[in-house]
N, C-alpha and C positions, 0 to 999 in steps of 0.2 A: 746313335741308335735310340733317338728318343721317342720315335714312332712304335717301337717291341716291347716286348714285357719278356721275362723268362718263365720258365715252367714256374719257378714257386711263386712268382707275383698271381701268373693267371690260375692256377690252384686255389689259391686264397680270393682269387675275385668271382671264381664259380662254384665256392665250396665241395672242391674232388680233389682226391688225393693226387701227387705230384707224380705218381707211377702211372696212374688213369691218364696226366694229360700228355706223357711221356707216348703213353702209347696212342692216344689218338691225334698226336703229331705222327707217329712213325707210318699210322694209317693213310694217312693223309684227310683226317676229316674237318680239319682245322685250316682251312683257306690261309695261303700267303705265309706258313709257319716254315723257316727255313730254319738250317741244322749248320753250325759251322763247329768244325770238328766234332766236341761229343754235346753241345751246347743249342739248344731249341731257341729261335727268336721266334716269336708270337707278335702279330698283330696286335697292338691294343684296341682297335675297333673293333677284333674276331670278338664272335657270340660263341658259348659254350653249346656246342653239336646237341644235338637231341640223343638220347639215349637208346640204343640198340639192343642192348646187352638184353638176354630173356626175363621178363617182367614175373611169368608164371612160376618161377624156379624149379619148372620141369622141360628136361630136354623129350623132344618129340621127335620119333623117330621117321622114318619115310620108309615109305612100301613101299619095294620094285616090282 
């Protein structure tokens, strides 16, 4: 497996916590990140996703 990184290699190479890249493996926003058993392999060529999360820190609601 010299091609993968684990969660806390790519944590420390994207500076974000190891639960952030836990779950943007689960999302699947991490191209090519596969799970065997409870354990994440990571691409070491993958780029760290662009950030989704709300930049404003207010939720917006929607009008029906």
């Amino acid at each position: 497996m010299k091609d993968y990184m684990t969660v806390q290699e790519a944590a420390n190479k994207w500076d974000i916590s190891i639960r952030r890249v836990q779950v943007l493996c689960s999302q699947g926003r991490i191209p090519g990140a596969i799970k065997y058993a409870s354990v994440w392999a990571i691409p070491k060529t993958s780029e760290k996703p662009a950030d989704r999360r709300i930049v404003t820190g207010k939720y917006k609601k929607l009008k029906k």
